[in-house]
ZADRENMI-772071 format. One record per residue (C-alpha): y, x, z; residue in three letters. Coordinates in steps of 0.05 Angstrom, whole numbers, plus 5000, padded with zeros to 4 digits. Layout:
N
R/y/x/z/r
R/Y/X/Z/ALA .
...
//
This chain:
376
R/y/x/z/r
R/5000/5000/5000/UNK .
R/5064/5022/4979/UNK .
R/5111/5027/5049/UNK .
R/5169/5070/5025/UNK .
R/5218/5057/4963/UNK .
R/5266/5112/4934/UNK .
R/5322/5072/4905/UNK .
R/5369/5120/4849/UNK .
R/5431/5089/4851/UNK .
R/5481/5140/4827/UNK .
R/5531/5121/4850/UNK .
R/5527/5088/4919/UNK .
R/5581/5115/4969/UNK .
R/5618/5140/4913/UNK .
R/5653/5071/4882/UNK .
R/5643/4999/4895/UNK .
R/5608/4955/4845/UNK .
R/5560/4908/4831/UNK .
R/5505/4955/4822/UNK .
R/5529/4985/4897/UNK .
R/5534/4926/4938/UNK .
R/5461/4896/4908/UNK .
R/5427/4956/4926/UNK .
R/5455/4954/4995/UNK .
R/5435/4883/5013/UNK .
R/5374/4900/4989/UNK .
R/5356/4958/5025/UNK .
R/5386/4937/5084/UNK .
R/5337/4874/5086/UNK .
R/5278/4913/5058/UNK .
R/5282/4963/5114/UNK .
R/5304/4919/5178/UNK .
R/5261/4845/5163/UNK .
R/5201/4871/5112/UNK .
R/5194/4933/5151/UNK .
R/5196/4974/5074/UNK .
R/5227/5041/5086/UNK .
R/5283/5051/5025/UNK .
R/5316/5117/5016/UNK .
R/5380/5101/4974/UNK .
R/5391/5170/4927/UNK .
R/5458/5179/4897/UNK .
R/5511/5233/4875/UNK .
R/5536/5246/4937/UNK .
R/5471/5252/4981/UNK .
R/5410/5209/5007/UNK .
R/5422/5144/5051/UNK .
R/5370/5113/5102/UNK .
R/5381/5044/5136/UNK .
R/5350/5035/5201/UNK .
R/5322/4982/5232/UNK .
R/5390/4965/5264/UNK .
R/5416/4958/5192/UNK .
R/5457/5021/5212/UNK .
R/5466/5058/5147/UNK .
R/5473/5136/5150/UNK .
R/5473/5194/5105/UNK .
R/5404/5234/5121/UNK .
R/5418/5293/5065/UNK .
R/5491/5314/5031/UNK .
R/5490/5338/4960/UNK .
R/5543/5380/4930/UNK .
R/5552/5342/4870/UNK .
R/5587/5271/4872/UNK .
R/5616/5257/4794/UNK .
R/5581/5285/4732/UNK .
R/5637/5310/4700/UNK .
R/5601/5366/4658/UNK .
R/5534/5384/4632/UNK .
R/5521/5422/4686/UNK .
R/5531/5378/4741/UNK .
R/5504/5324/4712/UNK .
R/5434/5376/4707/UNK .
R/5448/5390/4788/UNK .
R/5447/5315/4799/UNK .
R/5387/5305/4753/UNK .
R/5354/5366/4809/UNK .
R/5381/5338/4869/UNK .
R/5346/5273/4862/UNK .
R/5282/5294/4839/UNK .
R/5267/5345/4897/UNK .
R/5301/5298/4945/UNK .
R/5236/5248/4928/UNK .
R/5194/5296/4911/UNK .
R/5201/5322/4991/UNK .
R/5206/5259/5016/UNK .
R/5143/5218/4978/UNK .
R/5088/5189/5008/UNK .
R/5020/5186/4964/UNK .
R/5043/5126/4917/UNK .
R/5105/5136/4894/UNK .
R/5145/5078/4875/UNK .
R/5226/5096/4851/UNK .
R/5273/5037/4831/UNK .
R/5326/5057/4782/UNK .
R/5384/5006/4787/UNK .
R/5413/5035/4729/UNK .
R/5389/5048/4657/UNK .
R/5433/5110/4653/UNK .
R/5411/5171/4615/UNK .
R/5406/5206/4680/UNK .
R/5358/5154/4700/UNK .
R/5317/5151/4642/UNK .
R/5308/5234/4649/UNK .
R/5293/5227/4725/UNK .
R/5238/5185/4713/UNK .
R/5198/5231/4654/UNK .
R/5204/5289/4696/UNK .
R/5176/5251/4759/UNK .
R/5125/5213/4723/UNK .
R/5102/5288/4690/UNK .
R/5107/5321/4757/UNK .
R/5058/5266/4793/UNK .
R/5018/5259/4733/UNK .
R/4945/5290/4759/UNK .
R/4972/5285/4835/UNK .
R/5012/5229/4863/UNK .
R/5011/5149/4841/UNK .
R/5074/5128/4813/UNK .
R/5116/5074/4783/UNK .
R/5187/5078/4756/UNK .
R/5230/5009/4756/UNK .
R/5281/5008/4721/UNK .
R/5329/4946/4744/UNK .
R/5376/4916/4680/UNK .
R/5441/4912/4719/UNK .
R/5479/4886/4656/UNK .
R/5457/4848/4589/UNK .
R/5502/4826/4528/UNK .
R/5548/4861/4488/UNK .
R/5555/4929/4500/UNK .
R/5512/4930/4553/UNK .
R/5466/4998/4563/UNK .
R/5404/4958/4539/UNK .
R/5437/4943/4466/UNK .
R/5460/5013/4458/UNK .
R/5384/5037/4462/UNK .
R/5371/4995/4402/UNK .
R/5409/5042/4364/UNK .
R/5382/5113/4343/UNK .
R/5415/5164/4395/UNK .
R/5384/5203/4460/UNK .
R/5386/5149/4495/UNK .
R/5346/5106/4447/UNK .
R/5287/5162/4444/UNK .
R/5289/5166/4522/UNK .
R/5282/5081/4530/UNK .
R/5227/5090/4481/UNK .
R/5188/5145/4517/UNK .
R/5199/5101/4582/UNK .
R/5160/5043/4543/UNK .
R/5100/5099/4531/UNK .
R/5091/5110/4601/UNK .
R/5089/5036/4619/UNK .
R/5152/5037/4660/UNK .
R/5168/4967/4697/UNK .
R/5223/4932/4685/UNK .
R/5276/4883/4722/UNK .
R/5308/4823/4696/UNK .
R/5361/4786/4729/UNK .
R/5357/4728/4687/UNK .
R/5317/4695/4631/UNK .
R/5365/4726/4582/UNK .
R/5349/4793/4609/UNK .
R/5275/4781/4593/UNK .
R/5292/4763/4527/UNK .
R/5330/4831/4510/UNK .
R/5276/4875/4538/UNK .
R/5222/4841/4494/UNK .
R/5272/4854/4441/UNK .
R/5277/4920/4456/UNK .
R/5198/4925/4458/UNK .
R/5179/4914/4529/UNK .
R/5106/4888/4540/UNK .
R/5114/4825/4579/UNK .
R/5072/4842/4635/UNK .
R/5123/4896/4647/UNK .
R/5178/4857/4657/UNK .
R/5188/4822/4723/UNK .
R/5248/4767/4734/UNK .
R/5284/4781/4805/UNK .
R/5352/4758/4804/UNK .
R/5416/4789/4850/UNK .
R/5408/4759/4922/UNK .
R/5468/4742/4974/UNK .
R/5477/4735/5050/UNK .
R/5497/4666/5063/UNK .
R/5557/4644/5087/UNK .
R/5547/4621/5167/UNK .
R/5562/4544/5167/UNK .
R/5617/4557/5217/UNK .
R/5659/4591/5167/UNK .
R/5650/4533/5117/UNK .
R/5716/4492/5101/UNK .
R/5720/4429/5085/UNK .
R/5742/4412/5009/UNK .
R/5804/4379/5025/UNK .
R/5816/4430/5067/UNK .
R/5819/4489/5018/UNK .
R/5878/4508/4972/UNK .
R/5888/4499/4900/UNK .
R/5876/4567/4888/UNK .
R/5844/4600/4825/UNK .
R/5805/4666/4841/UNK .
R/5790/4718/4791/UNK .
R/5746/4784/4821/UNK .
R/5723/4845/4782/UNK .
R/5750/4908/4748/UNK .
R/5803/4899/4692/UNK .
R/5763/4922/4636/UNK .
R/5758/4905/4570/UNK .
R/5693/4860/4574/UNK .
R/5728/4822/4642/UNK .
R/5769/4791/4586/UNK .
R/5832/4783/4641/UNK .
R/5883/4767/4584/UNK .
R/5849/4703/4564/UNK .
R/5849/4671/4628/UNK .
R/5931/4688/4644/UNK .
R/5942/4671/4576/UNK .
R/5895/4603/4580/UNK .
R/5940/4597/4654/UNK .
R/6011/4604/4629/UNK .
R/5992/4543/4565/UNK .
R/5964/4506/4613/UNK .
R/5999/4438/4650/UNK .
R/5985/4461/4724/UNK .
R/5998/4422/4787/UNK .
R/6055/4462/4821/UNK .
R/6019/4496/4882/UNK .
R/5959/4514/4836/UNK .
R/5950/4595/4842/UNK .
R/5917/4647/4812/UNK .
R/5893/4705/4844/UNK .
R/5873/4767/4809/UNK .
R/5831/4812/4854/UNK .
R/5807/4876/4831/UNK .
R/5835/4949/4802/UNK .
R/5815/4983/4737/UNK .
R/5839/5015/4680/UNK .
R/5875/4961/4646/UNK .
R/5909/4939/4708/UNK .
R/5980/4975/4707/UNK .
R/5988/4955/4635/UNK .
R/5964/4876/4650/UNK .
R/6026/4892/4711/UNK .
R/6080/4901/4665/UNK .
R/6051/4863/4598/UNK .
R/6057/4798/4650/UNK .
R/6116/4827/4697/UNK .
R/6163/4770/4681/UNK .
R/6115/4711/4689/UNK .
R/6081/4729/4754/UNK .
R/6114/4692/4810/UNK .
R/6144/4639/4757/UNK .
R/6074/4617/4746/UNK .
R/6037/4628/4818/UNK .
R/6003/4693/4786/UNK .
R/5976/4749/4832/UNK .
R/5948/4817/4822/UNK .
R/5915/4839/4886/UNK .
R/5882/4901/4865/UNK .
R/5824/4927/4906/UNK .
R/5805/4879/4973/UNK .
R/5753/4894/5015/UNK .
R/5700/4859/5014/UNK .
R/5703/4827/5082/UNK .
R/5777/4804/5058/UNK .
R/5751/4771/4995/UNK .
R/5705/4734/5037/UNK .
R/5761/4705/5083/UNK .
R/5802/4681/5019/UNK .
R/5735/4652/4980/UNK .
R/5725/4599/5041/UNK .
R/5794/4572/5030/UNK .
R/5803/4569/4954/UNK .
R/5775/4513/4904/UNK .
R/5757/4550/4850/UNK .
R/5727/4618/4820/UNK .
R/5744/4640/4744/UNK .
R/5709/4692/4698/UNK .
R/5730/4696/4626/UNK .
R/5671/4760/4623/UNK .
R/5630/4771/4554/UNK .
R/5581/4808/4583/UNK .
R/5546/4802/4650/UNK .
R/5479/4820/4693/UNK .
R/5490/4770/4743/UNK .
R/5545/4771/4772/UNK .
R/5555/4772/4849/UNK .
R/5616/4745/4864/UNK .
R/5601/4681/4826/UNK .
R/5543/4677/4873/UNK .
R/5591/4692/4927/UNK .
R/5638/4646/4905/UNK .
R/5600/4587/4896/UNK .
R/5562/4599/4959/UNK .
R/5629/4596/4998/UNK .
R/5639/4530/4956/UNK .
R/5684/4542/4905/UNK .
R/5677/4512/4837/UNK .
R/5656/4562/4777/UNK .
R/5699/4561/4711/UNK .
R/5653/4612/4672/UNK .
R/5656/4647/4603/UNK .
R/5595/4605/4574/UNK .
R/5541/4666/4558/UNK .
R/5462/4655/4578/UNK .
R/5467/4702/4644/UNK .
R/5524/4649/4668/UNK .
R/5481/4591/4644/UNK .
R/5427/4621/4683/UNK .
R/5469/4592/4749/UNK .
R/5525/4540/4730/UNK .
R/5508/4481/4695/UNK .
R/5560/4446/4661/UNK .
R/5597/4393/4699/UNK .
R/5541/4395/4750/UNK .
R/5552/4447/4791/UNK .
R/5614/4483/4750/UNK .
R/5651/4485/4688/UNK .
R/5631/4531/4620/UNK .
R/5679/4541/4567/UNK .
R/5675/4586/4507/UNK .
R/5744/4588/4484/UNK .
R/5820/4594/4515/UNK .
R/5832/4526/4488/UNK .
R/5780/4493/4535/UNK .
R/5804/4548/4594/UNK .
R/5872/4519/4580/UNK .
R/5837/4445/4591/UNK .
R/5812/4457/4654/UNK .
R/5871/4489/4679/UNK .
R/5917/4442/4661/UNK .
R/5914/4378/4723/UNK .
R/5924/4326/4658/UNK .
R/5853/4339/4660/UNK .
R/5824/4294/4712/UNK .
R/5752/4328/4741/UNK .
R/5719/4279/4778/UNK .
R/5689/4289/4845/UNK .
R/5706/4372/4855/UNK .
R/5675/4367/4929/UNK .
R/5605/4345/4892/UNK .
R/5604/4396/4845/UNK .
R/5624/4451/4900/UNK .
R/5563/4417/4941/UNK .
R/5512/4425/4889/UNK .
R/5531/4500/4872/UNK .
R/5524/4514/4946/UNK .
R/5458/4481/4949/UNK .
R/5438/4517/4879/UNK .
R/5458/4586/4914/UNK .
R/5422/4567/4969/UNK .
R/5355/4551/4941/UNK .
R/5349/4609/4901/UNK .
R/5389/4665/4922/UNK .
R/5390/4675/4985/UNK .
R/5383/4752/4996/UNK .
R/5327/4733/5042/UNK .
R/5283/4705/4987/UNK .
R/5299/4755/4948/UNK .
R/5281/4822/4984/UNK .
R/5210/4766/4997/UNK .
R/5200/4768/4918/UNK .
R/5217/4843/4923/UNK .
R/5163/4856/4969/UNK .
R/5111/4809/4930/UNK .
R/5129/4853/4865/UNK .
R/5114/4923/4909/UNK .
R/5042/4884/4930/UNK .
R/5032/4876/4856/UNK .
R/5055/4943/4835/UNK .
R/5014/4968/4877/UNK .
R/4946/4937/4877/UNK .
R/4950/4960/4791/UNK .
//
């Protein structure tokens, strides 16, 4: 049986993302309630929780950003004799990246432990869609050869939603490789909980401003649109694009109740979810993303980019709203628009959160697919 876990994710306790903050509630659950011991490898070192849910650092490496070749070979190092010292007899290492550092990390362990050790690389699709990693190993490059050997040695896979199982088939993944876990969440305690009435009419936005987050549709859609007058939007999240989306918009800001927060902590985003009505993402190109989950388990009421990993969660005037162009953004920003019965929609999404994502369930499903890994 397979008791310890090496997770790779590069990087953890270097910068805050999705990737980061899954890994964490996972291992953090794994370790303290299914008594799995995960060792969390990144850039900057190796990362233990214990059965307190305490995390701490348990080896430093020198290296935290691969900015050159050769760091990016001393990262490549650190991790594989950081598991290679620390393995039991089966070896099982979750990737929650498909990076080319990754993909190398893997080959070398899997020809290391070839005649000696049992072991399994996973390799956990953090993003599908345009762009995304997966689609870019379709095309001939390094990367593509590297997927492809990684299909050779029967590597496992990780879905977050059906749409993710349908790109790695694509890509030429056996189907008993491919295993559908989605993201998980800790559940808002039902003291914190407000009342619909009770919240404001504020729009949230969360996430980086990158190209794919697609922020210029929704302040556009936002600035067409026939508001009510206390309706606000709220713009959390830094990025590259940010400083330019600052003084593109500078003039309409507080004219139209627009706000760029920039980074929040995550306990902070919390506090504002449970008092706003609804969550926006205008994104192209998603895994699944966690603060929709977040969101809608705090209550608020999704208006999502319509793509399959969003469709996954939100149904269409059932639990949220999906629109595919800035016209129909516009629509549902505008309070012309009458949306009957907000406080049943915001139920149901809390209820759909709640029934299947509750990080408890989850890191359950997690330990059912070691079990299975393992008994192969």
């Amino acid at each position: 049986m397979i008791n310890k876990i090496f997770f790779y994710v590069p990087s953890f306790q270097v910068s805050v993302g999705g990737a980061e903050v899954q890994a964490s509630r996972l291992a953090k659950e794994l370790q303290t309630k299914q008594k799995v011991n995960v060792h969390i490898v990144s850039l900057s070192g190796a990362y233990i929780f214990d059965q307190d849910g305490v995390l701490s650092r348990v080896e430093a490496f020198t290296q935290k950003t691969p900015r050159s070749i050769s760091s990016r070979i001393k990262n490549i190092i650190n991790a594989i004799f950081y598991i290679l010292n620390n393995k039991d007899s089966d070896l099982l290492v979750h990737f929650h990246t498909l990076s080319p550092n990754a993909l190398i990390i893997g080959l070398i362990l899997k020809v290391i432990c070839l005649f000696s050790h049992n072991i399994t690389c996973v390799y956990k699709v953090t993003r599908t869609g345009c762009d995304s990693p997966l689609r870019q190993y379709l095309k001939p490059s390094i990367g593509f050869l590297l997927f492809k050997l990684q299909l050779l040695i029967s590597s496992k896979f990780i879905s977050l939603t059906p749409a993710g199982n349908q790109e790695l088939l694509k890509s030429g993944v056996l189907p008993e490789n491919i295993f559908l876990i989605p993201n998980g969440i800790n559940l808002p305690k039902p003291k914190d909980r407000v009342e619909w009435k009770s919240r404001k009419n504020i729009y949230i936005v969360i996430g980086r401003a990158i190209k794919r987050k697609c922020l210029p549709q929704i302040i556009n859609a936002w600035l067409n649109a026939n508001r009510k007058k206390d309706a606000e939007l709220l713009i959390i999240g830094d990025g590259p694009e940010l400083l330019e989306l600052k003084r593109h918009y500078n003039t309409n800001l507080k004219k139209h109740n627009i706000k760029f927060l920039g980074h929040q902590e995550h306990a902070s985003i919390l506090k504002r979810l449970i008092t706003a009505k609804y969550y926006v993402s205008a994104s192209v190109s998603e895994g699944l993303s966690n603060s929709l989950l977040e969101g809608m388990a705090s209550g608020l009421v999704p208006i999502i980019k319509k793509i399959p990993e969003n469709e996954f969660v939100v149904e269409h005037k059932n639990n949220g709203f999906l629109f595919s162009t800035e016209n129909e953004l516009r629509n549902l920003f505008s309070s012309s628009i009458k949306i009957e019965n907000e406080e049943k929609l915001s139920k149901n999404g809390f209820r759909m959160i709640k029934d299947n994502f509750d990080i408890k369930q989850i890191a359950d499903r997690y330990r059912q697919f070691i079990i299975k890994v393992a008994a192969k």
